[in-house]
KOLDREN-335204 format. One record per residue (C-alpha): x, y, z. Coordinates in steps of 0.001 Angstrom, whole numbers, plus 500000, padded with zeros to 6 digits. Example, Ala and Ser with C-alpha at 12.3 -4.5 7.8 and 13.67 -1.06 7.14 Angstrom:
<zakols>
+--------+--------+--------+
!      X !      Y !      Z !
+--------+--------+--------+
! 512300 ! 495500 ! 507800 !
! 513670 ! 498940 ! 507140 !
+--------+--------+--------+
</zakols>
This chain:
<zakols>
+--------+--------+--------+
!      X !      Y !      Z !
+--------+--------+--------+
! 106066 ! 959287 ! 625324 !
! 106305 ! 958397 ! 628796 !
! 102068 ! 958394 ! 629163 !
! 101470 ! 955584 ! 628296 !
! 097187 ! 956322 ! 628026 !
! 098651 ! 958849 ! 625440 !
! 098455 ! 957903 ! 621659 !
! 101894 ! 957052 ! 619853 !
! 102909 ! 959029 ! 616652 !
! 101294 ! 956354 ! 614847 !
! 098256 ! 957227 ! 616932 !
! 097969 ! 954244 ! 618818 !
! 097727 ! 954212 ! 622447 !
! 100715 ! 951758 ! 624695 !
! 098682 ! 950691 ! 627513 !
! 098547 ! 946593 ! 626931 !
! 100196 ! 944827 ! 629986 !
! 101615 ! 940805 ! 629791 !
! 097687 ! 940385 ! 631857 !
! 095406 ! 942083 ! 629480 !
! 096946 ! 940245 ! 626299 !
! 096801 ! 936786 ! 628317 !
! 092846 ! 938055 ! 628772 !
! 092531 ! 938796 ! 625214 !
! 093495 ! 935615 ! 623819 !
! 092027 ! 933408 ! 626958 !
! 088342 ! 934776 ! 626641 !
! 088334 ! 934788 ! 622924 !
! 089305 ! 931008 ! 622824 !
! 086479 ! 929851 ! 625996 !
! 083244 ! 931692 ! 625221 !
! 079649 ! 929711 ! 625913 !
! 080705 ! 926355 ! 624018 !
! 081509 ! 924434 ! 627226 !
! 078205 ! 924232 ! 628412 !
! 076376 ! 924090 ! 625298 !
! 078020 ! 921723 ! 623844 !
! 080046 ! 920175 ! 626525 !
! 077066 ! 916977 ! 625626 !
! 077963 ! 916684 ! 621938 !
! 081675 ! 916241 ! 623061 !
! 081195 ! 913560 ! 625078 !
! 078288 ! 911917 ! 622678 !
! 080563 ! 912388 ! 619506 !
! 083729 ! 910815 ! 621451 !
! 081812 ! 908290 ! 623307 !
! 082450 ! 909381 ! 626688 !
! 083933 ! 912438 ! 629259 !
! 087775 ! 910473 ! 628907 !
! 087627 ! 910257 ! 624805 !
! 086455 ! 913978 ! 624028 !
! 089122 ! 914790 ! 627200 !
! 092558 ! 913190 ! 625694 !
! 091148 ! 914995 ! 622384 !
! 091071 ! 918331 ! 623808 !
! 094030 ! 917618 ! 625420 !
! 096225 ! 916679 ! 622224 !
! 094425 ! 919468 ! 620500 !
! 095949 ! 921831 ! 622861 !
! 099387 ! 920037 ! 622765 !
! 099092 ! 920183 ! 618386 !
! 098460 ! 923965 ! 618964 !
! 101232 ! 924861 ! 621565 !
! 104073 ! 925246 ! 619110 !
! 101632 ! 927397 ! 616608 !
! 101263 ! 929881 ! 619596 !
! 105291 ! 929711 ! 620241 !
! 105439 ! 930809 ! 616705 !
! 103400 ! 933485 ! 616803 !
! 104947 ! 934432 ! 620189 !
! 108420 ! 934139 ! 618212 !
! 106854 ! 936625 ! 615570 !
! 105012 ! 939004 ! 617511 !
! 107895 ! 940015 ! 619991 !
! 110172 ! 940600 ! 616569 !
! 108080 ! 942529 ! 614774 !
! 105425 ! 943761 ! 617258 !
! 102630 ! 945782 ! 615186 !
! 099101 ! 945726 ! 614826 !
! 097917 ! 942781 ! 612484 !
! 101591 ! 941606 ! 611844 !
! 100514 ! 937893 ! 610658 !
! 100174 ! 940237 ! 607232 !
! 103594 ! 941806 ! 607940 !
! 105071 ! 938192 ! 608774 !
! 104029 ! 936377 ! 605685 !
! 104198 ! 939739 ! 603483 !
! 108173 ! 939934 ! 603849 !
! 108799 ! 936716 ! 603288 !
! 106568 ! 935147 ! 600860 !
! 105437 ! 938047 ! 599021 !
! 102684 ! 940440 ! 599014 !
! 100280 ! 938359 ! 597228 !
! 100192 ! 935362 ! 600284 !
! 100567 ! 938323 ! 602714 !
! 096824 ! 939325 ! 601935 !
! 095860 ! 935875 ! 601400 !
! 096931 ! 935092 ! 604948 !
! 095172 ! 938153 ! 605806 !
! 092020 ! 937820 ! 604146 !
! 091666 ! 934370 ! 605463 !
! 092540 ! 935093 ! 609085 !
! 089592 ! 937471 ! 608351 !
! 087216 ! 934868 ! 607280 !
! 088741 ! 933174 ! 610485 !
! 087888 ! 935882 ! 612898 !
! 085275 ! 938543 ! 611629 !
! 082331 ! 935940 ! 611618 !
! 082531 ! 935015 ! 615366 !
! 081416 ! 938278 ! 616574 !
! 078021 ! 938083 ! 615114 !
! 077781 ! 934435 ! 615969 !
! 078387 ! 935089 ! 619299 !
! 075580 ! 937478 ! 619219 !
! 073697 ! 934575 ! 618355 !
! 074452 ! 932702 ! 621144 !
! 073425 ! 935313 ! 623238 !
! 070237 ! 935583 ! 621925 !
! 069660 ! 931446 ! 622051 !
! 070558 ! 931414 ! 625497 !
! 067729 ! 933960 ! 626407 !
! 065437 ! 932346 ! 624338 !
! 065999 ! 928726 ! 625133 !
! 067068 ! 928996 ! 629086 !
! 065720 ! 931918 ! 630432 !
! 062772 ! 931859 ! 628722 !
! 062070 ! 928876 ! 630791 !
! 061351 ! 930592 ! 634107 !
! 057241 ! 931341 ! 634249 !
! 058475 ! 935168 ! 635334 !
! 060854 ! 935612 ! 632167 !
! 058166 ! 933979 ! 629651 !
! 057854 ! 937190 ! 628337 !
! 061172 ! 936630 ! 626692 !
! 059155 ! 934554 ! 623561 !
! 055802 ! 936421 ! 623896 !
! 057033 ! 938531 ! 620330 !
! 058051 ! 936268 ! 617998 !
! 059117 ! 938801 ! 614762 !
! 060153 ! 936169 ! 611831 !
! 061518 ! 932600 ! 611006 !
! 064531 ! 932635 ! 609135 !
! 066367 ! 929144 ! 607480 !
! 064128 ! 927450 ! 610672 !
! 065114 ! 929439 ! 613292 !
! 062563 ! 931660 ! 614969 !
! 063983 ! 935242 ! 616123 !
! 061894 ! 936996 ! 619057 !
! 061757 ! 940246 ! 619824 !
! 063331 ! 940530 ! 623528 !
! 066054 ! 938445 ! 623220 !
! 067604 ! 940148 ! 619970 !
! 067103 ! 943421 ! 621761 !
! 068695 ! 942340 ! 624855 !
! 071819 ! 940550 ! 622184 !
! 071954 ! 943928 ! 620752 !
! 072580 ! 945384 ! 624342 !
! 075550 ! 943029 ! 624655 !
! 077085 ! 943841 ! 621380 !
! 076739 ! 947451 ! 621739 !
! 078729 ! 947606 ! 625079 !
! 081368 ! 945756 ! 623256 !
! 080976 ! 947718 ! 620302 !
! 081454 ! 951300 ! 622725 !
! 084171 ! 949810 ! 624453 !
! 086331 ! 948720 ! 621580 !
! 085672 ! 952663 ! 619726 !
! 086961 ! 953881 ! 623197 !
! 090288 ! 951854 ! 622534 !
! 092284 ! 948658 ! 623465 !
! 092207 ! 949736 ! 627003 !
! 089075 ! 949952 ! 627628 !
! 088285 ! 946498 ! 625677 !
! 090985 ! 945146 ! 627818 !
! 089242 ! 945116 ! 630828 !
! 086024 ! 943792 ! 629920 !
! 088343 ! 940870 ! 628872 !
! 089970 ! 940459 ! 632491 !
! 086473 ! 940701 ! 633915 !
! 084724 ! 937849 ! 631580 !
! 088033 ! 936004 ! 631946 !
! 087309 ! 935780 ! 636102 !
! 083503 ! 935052 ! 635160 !
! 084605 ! 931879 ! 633230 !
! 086938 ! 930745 ! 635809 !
! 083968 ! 931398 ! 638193 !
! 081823 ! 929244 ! 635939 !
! 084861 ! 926279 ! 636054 !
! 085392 ! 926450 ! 640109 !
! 081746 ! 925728 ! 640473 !
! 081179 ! 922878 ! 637752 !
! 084326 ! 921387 ! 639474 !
! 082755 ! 922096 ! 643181 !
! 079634 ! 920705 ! 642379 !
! 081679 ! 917637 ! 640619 !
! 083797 ! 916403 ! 643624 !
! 080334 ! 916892 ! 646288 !
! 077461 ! 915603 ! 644477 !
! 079556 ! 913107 ! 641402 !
! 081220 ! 910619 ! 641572 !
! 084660 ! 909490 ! 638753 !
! 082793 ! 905950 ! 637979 !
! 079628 ! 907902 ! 636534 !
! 082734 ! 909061 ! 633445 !
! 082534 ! 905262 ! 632514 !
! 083163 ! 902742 ! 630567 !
! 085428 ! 904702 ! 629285 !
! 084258 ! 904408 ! 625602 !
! 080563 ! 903672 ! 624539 !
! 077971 ! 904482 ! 621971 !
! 075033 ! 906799 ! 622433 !
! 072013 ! 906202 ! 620226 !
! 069665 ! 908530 ! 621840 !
! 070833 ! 911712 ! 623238 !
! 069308 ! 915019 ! 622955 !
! 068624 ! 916675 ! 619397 !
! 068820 ! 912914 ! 618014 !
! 072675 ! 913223 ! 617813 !
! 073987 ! 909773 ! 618463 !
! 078272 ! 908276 ! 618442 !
! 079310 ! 907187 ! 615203 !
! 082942 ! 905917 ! 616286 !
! 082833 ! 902642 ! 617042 !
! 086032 ! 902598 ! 618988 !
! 087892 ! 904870 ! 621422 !
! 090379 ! 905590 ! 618950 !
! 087759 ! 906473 ! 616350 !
! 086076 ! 908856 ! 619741 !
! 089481 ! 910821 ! 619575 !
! 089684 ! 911490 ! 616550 !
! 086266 ! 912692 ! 615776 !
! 086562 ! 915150 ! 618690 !
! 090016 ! 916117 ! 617935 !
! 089295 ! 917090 ! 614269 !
! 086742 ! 920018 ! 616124 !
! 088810 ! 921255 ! 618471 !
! 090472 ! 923547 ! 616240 !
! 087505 ! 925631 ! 616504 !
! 087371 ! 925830 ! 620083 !
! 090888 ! 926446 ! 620282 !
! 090511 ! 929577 ! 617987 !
! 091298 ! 933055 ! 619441 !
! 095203 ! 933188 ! 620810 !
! 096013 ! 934640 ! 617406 !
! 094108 ! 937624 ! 618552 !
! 096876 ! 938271 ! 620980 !
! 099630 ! 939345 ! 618266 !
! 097195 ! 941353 ! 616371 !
! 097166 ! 943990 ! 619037 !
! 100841 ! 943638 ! 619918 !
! 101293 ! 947298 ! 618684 !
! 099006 ! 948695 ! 621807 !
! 101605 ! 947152 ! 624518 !
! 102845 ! 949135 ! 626987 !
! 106784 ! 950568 ! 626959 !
! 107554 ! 949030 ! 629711 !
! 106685 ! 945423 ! 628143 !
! 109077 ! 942047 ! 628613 !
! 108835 ! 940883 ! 625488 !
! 111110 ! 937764 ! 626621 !
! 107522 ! 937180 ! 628610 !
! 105392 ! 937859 ! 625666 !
! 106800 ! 935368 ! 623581 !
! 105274 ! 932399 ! 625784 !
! 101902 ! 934190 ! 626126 !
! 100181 ! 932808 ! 623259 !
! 100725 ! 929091 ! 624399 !
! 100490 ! 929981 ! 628202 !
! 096973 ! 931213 ! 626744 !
! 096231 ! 927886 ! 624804 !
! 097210 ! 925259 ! 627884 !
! 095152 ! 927751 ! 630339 !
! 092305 ! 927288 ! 627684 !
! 092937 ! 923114 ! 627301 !
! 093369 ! 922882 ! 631516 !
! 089864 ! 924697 ! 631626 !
! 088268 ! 922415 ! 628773 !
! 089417 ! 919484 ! 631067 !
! 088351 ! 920437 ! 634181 !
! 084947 ! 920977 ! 632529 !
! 084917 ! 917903 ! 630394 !
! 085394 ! 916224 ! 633631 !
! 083264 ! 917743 ! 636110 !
! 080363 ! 917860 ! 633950 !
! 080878 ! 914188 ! 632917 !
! 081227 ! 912704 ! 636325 !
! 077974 ! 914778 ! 638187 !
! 075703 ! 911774 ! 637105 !
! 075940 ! 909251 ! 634612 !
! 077012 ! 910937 ! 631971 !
! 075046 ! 908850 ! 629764 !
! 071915 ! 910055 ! 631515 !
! 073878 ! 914012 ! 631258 !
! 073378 ! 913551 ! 627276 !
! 069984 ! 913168 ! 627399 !
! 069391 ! 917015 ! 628108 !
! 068711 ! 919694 ! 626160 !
! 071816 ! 921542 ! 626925 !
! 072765 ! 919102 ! 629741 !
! 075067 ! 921046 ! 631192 !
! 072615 ! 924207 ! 632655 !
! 069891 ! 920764 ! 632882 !
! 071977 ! 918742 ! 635530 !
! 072450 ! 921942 ! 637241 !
! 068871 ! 922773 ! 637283 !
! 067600 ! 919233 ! 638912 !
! 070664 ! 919760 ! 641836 !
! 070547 ! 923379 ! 642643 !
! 068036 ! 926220 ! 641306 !
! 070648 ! 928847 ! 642280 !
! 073762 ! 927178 ! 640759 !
! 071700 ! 926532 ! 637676 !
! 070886 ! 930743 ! 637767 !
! 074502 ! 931689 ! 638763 !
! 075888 ! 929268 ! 635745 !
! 072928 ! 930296 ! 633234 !
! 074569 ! 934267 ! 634024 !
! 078396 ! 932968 ! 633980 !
! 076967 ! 930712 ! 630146 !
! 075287 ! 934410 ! 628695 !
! 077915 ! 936318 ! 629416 !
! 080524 ! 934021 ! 627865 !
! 080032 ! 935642 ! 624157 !
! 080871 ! 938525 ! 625008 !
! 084687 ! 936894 ! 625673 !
! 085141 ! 936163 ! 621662 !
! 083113 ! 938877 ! 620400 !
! 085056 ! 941396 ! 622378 !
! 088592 ! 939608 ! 621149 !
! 087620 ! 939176 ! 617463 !
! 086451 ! 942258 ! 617342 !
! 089429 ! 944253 ! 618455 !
! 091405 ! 941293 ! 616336 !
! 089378 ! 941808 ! 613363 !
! 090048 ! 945682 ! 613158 !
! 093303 ! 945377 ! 613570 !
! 093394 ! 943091 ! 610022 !
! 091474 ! 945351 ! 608615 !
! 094397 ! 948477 ! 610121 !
! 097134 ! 946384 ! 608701 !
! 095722 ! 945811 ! 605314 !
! 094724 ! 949400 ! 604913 !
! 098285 ! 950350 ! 605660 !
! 099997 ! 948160 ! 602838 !
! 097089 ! 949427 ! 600376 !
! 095468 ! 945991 ! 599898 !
! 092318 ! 947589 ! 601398 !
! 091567 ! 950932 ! 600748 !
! 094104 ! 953442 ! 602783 !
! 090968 ! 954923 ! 604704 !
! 091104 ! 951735 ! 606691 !
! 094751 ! 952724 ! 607961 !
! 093186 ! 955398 ! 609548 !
! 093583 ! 955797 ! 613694 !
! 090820 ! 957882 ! 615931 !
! 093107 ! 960646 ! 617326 !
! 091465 ! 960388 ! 620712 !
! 090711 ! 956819 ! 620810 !
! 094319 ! 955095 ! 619306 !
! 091288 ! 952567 ! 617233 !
! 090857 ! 951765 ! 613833 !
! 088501 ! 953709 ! 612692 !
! 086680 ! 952096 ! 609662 !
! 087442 ! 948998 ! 610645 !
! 085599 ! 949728 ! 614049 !
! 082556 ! 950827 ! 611642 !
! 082611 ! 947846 ! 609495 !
! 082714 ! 945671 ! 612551 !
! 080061 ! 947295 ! 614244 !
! 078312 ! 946690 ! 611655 !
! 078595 ! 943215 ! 611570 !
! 077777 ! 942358 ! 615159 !
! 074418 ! 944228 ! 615197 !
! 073567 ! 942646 ! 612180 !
! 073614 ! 938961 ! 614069 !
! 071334 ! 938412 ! 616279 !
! 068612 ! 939335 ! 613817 !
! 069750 ! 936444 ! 611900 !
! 068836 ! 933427 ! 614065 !
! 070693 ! 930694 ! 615294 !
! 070618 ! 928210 ! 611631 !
! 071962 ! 931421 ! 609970 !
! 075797 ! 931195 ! 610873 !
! 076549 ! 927636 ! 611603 !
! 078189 ! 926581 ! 608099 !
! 080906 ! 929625 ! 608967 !
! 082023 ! 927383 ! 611983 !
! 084552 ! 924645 ! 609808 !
! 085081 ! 927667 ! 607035 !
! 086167 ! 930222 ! 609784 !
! 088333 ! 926991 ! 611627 !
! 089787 ! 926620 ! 608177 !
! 090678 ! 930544 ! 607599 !
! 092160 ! 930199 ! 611306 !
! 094408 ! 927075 ! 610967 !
! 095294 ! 927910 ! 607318 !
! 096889 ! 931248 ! 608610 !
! 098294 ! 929987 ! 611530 !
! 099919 ! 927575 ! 609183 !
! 101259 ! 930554 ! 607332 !
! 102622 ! 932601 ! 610375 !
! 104898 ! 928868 ! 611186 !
! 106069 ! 928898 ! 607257 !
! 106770 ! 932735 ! 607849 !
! 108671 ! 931985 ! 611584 !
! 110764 ! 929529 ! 609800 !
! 111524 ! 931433 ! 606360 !
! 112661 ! 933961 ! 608419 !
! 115104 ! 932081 ! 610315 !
! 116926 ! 932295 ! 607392 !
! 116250 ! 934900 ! 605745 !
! 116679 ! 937587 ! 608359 !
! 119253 ! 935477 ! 611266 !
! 120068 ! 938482 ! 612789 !
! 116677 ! 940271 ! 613414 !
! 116603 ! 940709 ! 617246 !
! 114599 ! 938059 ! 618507 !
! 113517 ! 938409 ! 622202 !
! 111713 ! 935475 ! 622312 !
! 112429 ! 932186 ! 620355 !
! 110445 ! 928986 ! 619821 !
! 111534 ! 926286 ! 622347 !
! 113283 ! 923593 ! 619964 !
! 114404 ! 925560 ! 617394 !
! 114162 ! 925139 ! 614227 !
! 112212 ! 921630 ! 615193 !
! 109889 ! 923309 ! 617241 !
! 108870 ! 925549 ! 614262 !
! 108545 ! 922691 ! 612075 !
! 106404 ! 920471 ! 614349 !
! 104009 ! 923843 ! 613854 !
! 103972 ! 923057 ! 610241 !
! 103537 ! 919606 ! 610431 !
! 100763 ! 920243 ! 612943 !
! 099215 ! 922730 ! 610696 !
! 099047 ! 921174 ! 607443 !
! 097689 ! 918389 ! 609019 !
! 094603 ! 919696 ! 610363 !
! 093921 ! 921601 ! 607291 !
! 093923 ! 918102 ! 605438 !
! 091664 ! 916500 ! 608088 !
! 089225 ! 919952 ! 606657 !
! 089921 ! 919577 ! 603387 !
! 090401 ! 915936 ! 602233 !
! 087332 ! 914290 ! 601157 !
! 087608 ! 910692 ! 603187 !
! 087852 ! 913089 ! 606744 !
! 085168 ! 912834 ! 609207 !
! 085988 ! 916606 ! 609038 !
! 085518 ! 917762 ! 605594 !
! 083966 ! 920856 ! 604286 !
! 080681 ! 920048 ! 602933 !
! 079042 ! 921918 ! 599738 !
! 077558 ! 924727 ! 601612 !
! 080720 ! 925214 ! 603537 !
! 083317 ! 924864 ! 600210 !
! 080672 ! 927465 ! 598405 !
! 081374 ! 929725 ! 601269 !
! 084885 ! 929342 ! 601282 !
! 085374 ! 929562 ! 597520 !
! 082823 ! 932909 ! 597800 !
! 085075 ! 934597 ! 600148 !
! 088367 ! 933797 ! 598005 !
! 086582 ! 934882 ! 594831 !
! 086041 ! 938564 ! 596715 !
! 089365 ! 938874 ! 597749 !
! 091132 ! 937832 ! 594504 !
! 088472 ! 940732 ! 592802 !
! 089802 ! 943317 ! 596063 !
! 093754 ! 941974 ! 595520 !
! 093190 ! 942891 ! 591723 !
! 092242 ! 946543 ! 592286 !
! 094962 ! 947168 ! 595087 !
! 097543 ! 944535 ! 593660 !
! 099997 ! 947241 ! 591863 !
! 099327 ! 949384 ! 594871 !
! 102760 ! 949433 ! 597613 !
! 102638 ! 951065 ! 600894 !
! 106357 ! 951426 ! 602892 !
! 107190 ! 948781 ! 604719 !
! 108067 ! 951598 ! 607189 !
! 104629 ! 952794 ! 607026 !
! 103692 ! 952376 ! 610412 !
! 105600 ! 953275 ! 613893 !
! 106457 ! 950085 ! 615123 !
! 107476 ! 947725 ! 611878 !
! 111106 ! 947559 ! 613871 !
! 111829 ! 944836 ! 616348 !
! 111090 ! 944900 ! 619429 !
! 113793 ! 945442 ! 621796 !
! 114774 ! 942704 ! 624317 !
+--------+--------+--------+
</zakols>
């Protein structure tokens, strides 16, 4: 149809541009972790320059991930196609595998970002004698954590906004995403601004050292800049999570798309994401001392506090409005899973099922919904073992997608391919490689970065419920035709 605010046959609308899916992926990688935690990267590497190259050759390990999905996505652009990617060529059963663990990947972060919300207003704004009222109804403790009254309520604002806009559609969603994505790179500018006229680059060295006593009692275990790198680099997965939400909406793009351009979104999205990691890493470290930055409860929104009460309010607004970046991507992401699963029949088929009005998914909208409300009531302690098993669902199917890029090399040589991964066949396989072996630095038990009990019980839970789900639908097939856009996209 030539309207492209009208929905498709399939019932989905074409209104994406080459911006909004940049957006998309860009906010749902940078949400509020660079300032609070912008301290434990430098304490955990031993310095600004350690926890820097790590980001850095984080972003470079990811690059040729993103390529692949770029590769993917512009062949076979539909909604959730990491499911359709890994379903055609390594069968049905890894298909929801993949699937189910990009799920465990993506559908956490939206309530955890709620979370952060609510932890921002309680431990930052609360601070201010006129916003004490923030902590004056304190409604339960839960695994440590104390949840008050104002700040959920004001969390469950947040998530309802993105909860409306995502119902109305992609569109709508879309440009919350540009907007947050100009708030962050507001946020950056003036970190760096503040940086170059108050800081100094000697206040980033030596250039590797160990902290004993830095806020929360968190103190540097490597004992060597080497040993910095790595223990930063084996996190940065995490952070780095959230250009895989890009492909999962590639159905909603407009007609008019270059899907040449599309191809080299994904990884223009992850170097955007590393060059603003940097830029922060750097400006926060070299304000003051950076070993006198650590010693701050949240040191980032603390330096800015002693130098400037209204750059330390215009950052504390840029640092609670960050969530809503992720939660607004994984939540479009996450439906979108949810859409493609429901169309092959390994969810039930009512989850295939597209608002006439809206072009959304709309059980998987519910169950969402659902989801994000529920966080903020369950305080900050609740969530934090999902980080490394939601990193792991992320990597592991990102993994898959590169295995699937590469299988289908050869399986399917002449599906039109408007974009394809710089290198080759090499290219794809440094993916792999890259891949598999940040999944062993999760999974092996001599990594700094191994799953721990709680976090192997969580992952072992979720596989458990999604063998029981694969064993209902297994015998069930839907059409690989099923939906209107399984062809390849045209170059």
């Amino acid at each position: 149809m030539a309207d492209n605010d009208t929905p498709t046959s399939g019932g989905m609308k074409k209104e994406l541009t080459l911006f909004n899916f940049f957006t998309i992926g860009f906010g749902a990688i940078i949400g509020t972790g660079w300032v609070l935690l912008v301290g434990d990267w430098m304490v955990l590497g031993g310095g600004p320059i350690p926890a820097m190259i790590a980001f850095a050759i984080g972003a470079i390990f990811l690059v040729p991930i993103g390529m692949c999905f770029g590769e993917l996505t512009a062949a076979i652009p539909i909604s959730g196609g990491i499911i359709e990617y890994v379903d055609r060529t390594f069968g049905r059963k890894m298909g929801f595998l993949t699937g189910w663990m990009l799920l465990l990947g993506n559908a956490p972060l939206c309530p955890w970002e709620a979370i952060a919300i609510s932890t921002l207003l309680t431990d930052r704004f609360a601070e201010f004698p006129a916003l004490a009222w923030l902590r004056s109804v304190r409604l339960y403790t839960i695994m440590g954590a104390d949840v008050y009254l104002w700040p959920t309520l004001i969390a469950l604002g947040f998530a309802v906004l993105v909860i409306f806009l995502n119902f109305r559609g992609a569109g709508a969603a879309a440009k919350l995403s540009s907007f947050l994505a100009k708030a962050l790179l507001a946020g950056m500018i003036l970190a760096m601004v503040i940086s170059i006229a108050t800081g100094s680059p000697s206040n980033a060295l030596p250039v590797f050292s160990q902290v004993k006593h830095a806020a929360g009692g968190s103190a540097t275990e490597a004992t060597s800049l080497l040993g910095g790198i790595v223990a930063v680099l084996v996190m940065t997965p995490f952070f780095y999570a959230g250009f895989d939400t890009i492909p999962q909406q590639a159905e909603e793009a407009s007609d008019n798309l270059d899907w040449k351009k599309f191809g080299l979104v994904p990884a223009i999205a992850l170097l955007a994401s590393g060059a603003f990691y940097l830029i922060c890493i750097y400006s926060f470290g070299t304000i003051i001392d950076w070993h006198e930055f650590v010693r701050s409860s949240v040191p980032a929104l603390a330096v800015l506090e002693r130098i400037n009460l209204f750059f330390y309010v215009a950052m504390l607004i840029i640092a609670t409005l960050g969530p809503m970046g992720p939660m607004n991507s994984f939540f479009g992401a996450s439906t979108r899973l949810m859409l493609a699963m429901g169309r092959k029949e390994m969810l039930p088929k009512s989850f295939a099922e597209i608002d006439p009005k809206s072009g959304a998914p709309k059980n998987g909208n519910i169950v969402m919904a659902v989801l994000t409300l529920v966080g903020p009531f369950l305080g900050r302690n609740m969530l934090v073992p999902l980080t490394n098993v939601a990193s792991l669902g992320f990597i592991f199917a990102c993994t898959m997608a590169a295995c699937a890029c590469m299988r289908l090399r050869k399986t399917e040589p002449d599906l039109p391919r408007p974009y394809e991964v710089n290198g080759g066949k090499a290219g794809i396989a440094c993916a792999i490689a890259a891949g598999a072996i940040v999944i062993g630095l999760m999974v092996l038990p001599f990594s700094p970065a191994a799953l721990n009990g709680v976090e192997w019980a969580i992952t072992a839970g979720w596989v458990l419920i999604g063998i029981l789900i694969l064993a209902l639908y297994g015998n069930k097939h839907a059409a690989a035709d099923t939906h209107p856009s399984a062809g390849a996209a045209k170059a």
